[in-house]
C-alpha positions as CSV (number, residue, x, y, z in Angstrom):
1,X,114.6,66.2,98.9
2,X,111.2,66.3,100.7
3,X,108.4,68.9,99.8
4,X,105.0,68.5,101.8
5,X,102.1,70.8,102.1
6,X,100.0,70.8,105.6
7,X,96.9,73.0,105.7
8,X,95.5,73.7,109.3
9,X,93.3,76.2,107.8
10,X,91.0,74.3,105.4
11,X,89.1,76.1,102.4
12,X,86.1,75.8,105.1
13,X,87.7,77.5,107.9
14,X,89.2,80.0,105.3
15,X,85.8,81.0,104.3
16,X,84.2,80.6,107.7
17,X,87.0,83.4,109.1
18,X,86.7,85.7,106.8
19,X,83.3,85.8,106.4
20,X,83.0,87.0,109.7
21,X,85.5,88.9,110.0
22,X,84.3,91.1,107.1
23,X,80.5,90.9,108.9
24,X,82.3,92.5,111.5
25,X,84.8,94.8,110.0
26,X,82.2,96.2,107.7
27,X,79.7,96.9,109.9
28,X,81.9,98.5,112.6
29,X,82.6,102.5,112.2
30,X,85.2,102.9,111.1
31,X,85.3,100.1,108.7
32,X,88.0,97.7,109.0
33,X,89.8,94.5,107.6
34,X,92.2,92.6,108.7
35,X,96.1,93.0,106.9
36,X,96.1,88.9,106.6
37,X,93.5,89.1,103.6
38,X,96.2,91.0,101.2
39,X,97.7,87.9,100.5
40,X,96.1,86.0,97.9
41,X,98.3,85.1,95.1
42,X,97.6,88.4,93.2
43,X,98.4,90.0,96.5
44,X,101.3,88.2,97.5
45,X,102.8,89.1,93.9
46,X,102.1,92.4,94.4
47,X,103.6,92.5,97.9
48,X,106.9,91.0,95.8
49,X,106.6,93.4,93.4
50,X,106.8,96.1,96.1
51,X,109.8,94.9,97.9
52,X,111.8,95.7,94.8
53,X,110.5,99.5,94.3
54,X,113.3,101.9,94.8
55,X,111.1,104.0,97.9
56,X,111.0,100.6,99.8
57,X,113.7,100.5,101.6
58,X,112.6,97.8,104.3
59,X,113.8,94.5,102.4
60,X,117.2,95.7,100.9
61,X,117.8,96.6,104.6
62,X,117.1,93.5,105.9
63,X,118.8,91.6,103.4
64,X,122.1,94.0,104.1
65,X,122.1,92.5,107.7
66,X,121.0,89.1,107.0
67,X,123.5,88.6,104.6
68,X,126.4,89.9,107.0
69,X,125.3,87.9,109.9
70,X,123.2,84.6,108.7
71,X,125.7,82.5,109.4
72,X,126.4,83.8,112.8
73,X,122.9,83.6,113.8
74,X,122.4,80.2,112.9
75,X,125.8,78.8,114.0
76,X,124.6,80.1,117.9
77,X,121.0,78.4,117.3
78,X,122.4,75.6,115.4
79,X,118.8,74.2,114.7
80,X,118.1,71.2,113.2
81,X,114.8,73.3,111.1
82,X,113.9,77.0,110.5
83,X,110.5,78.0,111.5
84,X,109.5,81.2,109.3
85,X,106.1,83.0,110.1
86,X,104.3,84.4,107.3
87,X,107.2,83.2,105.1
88,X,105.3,84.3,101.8
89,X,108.2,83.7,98.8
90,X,110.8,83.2,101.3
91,X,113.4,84.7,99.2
92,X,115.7,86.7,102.1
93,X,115.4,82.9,103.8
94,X,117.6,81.4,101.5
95,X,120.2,83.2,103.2
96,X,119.5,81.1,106.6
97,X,119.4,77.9,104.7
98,X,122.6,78.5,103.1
99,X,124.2,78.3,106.8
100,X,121.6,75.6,108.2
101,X,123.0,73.3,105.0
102,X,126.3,74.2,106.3
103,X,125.9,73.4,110.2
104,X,123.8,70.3,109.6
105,X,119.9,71.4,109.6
106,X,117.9,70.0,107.1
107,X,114.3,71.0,107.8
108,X,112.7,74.4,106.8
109,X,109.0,75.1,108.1
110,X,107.5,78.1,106.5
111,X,103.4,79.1,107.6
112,X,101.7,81.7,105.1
113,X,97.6,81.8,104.0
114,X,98.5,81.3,101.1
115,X,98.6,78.1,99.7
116,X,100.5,79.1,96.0
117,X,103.2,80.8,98.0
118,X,103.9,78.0,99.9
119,X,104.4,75.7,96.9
120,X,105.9,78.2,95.0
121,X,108.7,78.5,97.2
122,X,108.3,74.6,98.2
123,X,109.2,73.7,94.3
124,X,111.8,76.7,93.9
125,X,113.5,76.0,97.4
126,X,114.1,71.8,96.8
127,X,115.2,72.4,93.4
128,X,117.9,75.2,95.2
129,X,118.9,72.9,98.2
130,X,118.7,69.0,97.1
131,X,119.5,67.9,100.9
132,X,116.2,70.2,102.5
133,X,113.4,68.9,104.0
134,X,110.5,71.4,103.4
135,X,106.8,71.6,105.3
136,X,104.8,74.6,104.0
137,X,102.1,75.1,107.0
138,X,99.1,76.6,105.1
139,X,98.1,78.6,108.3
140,X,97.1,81.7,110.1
141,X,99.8,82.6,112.7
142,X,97.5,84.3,115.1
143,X,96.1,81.4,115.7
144,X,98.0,77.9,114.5
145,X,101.4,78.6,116.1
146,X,101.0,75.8,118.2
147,X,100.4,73.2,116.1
148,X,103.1,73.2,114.0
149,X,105.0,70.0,114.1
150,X,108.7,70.3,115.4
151,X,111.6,68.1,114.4
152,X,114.4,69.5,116.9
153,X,116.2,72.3,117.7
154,X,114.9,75.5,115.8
155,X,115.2,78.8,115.1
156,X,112.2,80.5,114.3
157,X,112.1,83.6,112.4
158,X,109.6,86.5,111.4
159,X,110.9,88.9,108.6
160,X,110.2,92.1,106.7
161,X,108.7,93.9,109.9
162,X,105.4,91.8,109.7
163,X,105.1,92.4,113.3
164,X,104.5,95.6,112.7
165,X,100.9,94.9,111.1
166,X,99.9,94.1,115.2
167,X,99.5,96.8,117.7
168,X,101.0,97.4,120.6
169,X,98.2,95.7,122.6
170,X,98.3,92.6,120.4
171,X,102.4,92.3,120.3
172,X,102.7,90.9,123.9
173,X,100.3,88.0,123.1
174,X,101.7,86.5,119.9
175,X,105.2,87.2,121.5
176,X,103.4,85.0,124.1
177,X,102.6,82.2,121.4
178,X,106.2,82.4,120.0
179,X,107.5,81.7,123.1
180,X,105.3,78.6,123.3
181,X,106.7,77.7,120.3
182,X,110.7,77.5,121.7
183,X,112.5,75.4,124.2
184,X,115.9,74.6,125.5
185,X,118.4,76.7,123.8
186,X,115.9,77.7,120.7
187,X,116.0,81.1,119.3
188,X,113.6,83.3,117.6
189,X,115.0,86.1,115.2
190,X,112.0,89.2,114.3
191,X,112.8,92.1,111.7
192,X,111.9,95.4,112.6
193,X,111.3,98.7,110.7
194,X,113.1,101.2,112.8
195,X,111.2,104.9,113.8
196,X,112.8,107.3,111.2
197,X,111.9,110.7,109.0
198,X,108.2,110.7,108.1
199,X,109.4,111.4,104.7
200,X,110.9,108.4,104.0
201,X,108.1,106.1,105.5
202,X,105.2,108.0,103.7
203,X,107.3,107.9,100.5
204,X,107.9,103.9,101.0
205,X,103.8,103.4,101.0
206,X,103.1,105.6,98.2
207,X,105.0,104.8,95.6
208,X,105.2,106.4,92.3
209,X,104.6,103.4,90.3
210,X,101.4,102.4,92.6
211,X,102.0,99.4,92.8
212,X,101.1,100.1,96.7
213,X,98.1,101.4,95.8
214,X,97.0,98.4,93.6
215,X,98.1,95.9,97.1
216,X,95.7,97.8,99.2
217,X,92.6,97.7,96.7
218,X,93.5,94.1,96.0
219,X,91.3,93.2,99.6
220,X,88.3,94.3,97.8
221,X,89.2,91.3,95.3
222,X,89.4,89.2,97.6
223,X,86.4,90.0,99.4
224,X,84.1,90.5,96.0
225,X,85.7,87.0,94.7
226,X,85.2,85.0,98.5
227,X,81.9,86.6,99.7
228,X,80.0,87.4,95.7
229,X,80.2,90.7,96.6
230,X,80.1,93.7,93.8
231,X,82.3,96.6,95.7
232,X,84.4,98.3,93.0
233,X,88.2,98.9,93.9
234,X,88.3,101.4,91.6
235,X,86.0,103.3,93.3
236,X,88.3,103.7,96.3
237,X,91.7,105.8,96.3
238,X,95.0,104.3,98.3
239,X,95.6,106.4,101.9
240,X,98.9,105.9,103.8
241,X,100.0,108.3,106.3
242,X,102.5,107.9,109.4
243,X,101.1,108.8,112.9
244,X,103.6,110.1,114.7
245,X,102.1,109.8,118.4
246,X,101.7,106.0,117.7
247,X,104.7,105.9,115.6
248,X,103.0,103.8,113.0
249,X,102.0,104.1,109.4
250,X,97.9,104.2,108.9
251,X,97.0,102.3,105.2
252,X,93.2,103.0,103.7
253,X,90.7,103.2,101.4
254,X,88.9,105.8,100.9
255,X,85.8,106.3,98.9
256,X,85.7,108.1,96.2
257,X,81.9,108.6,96.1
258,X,78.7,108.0,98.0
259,X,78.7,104.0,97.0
260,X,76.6,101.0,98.0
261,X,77.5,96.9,97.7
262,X,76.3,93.6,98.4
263,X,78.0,90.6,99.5
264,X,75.3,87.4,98.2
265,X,76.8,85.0,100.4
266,X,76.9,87.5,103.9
267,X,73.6,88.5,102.6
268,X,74.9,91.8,104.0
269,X,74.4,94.9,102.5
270,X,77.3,97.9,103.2
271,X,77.0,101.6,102.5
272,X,79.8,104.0,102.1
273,X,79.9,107.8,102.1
274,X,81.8,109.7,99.9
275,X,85.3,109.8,101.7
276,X,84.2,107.7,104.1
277,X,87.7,105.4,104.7
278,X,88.0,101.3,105.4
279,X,91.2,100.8,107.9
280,X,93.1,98.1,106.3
281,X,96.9,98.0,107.6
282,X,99.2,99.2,110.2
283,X,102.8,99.4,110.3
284,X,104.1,100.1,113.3
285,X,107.7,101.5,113.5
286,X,110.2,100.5,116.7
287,X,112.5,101.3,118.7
288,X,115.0,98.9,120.6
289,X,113.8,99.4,124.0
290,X,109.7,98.9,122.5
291,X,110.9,95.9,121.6
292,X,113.1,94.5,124.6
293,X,109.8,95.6,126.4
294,X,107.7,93.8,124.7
295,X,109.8,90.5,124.3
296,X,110.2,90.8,128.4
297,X,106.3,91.0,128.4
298,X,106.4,87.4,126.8
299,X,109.3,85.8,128.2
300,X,111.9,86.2,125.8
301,X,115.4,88.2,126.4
302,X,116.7,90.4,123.7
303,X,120.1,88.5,123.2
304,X,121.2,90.3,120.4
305,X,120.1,93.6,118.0
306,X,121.7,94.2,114.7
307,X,120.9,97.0,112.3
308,X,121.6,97.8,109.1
309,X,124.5,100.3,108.3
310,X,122.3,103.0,107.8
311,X,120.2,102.2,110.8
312,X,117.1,101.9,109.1
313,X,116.5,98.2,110.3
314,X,117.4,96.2,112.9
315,X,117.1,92.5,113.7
316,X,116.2,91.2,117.2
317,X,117.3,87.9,118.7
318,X,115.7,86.9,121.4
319,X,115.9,83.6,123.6
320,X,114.0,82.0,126.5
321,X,113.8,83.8,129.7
């Protein structure tokens, strides 16, 4: 058993990034922030909390498939590590592991922001497999791809239809960075949220518990906490809404009244109209020819696509061109 920690995104660099990306975001019209800021450890509990409400149908699905085809998967990579991008509590992983145990892998390289996810599942995941070898990369995986250390053949994986919180222009680049990532006969497995009933997608972001709601006002901790700001989350009400031209849900906040804040250590002042909305999320929905596009556009081939029995979720193998 191994457990190590590696942070390529130091508490200075954190800070340094966010700061301006909030300068920017909150200056902007209309006010943005980027999804990556959710996941503190309040937010990443939160975003575990979600993935067991009945309306969100997105990891059961992807479990379903994962469990009928892990083993399959990794018996065509046969990697000596697993490579998971924003792994967060790697939980569905453990189905992976279970067949890189059993075809002679030992390493498993998860990079999240979060540093208390990482050891979290670093402390839970030795304890589970005596024989693994696990790196946490405390990273952000737009822009540290690269640098993560390999040990041999791997298969790298990116779960839950997080891919979805890039758009269409950005997909083709970090498909571009993945690719950098893989060589000889690597693989790289992506899940994907399939394009379905607007019903079901606007009732899996606005659940009756609101526990969704809480996710998306979390950012405003993180920003008041990180930048001494004073900007009251309850003062904003949780928007989610699927766009069906761009075939992508559309998370907010919106204002609930005219409201001014300060952020001591941008030494910015930000002003919000009543109803006025800050863009936090996107989740874009897919189809199997958006995505054989896109991996094309980066050098990968679509190997294989698997969904889920109800066809709500599919996963994509892909392979180097």
């Amino acid at each position: 058993m191994k457990l190590e920690i590696l942070s390529l995104w130091g508490a200075e660099e954190f800070a340094a990034q966010l700061a301006g990306d909030a300068r920017a975001g909150l200056t902007r019209a209309p006010k943005t922030l980027p999804p990556k800021y959710f996941y503190d450890a309040r937010g990443s509990e939160l975003f575990e909390e979600i993935t067991q409400l009945p309306e969100y149908y997105l990891t059961r699905a992807e479990t379903s498939i994962l469990e009928r085809v892990a083993g399959e998967i990794v018996a065509l990579a046969r990697p000596r590590e697993i490579v998971e991008i924003g792994a967060g509590f790697s939980r569905k992983t453990q189905l992976l592991l279970d067949a890189l145990g059993a075809t002679g892998g030992r390493r498993f390289v998860p990079i999240d922001v979060s540093p208390a996810a990482l050891e979290s599942a670093g402390a839970r995941l030795t304890a589970t497999y005596p024989w693994l070898e696990f790196l946490g990369v405390v990273g952000d995986f737009e822009r540290h791809l690269g640098a993560i250390p390999r040990s041999g053949a791997r298969l790298v994986c990116f779960l839950g239809s997080t891919i979805g919180n890039l758009s269409a222009e950005e997909r083709v680049p970090f498909l571009r960075a993945v690719r950098g990532m893989l060589e000889g006969q690597d693989r790289f497995l992506v899940g994907v949220d399939l394009v379905k009933a607007r019903e079901r997608l606007h009732a899996a972001y606005n659940d009756a518990r609101g526990v969704t709601a809480e996710f998306n006002r979390n950012v405003l901790r993180v920003l008041d906490r990180e930048l001494d700001g004073d900007l009251d989350p309850a003062a904003f009400a949780h928007r989610a809404f699927y766009d069906a031209r761009l075939e992508r849900i559309e998370m907010r906040l919106v204002a609930l009244q005219r409201l001014q804040a300060r952020f001591a250590k941008l030494d910015l002042e930000v002003e919000f109209a009543a109803g006025e909305e800050l863009h936090t999320e996107i989740s874009c929905k897919f189809r199997r020819e958006t995505v054989a596009e896109a991996f094309r556009g980066a050098g990968l081939v679509l190997e294989r696509w698997i969904t889920d029995e109800a066809g709500d979720f599919a996963l994509a193998l892909g392979r180097p061109g």
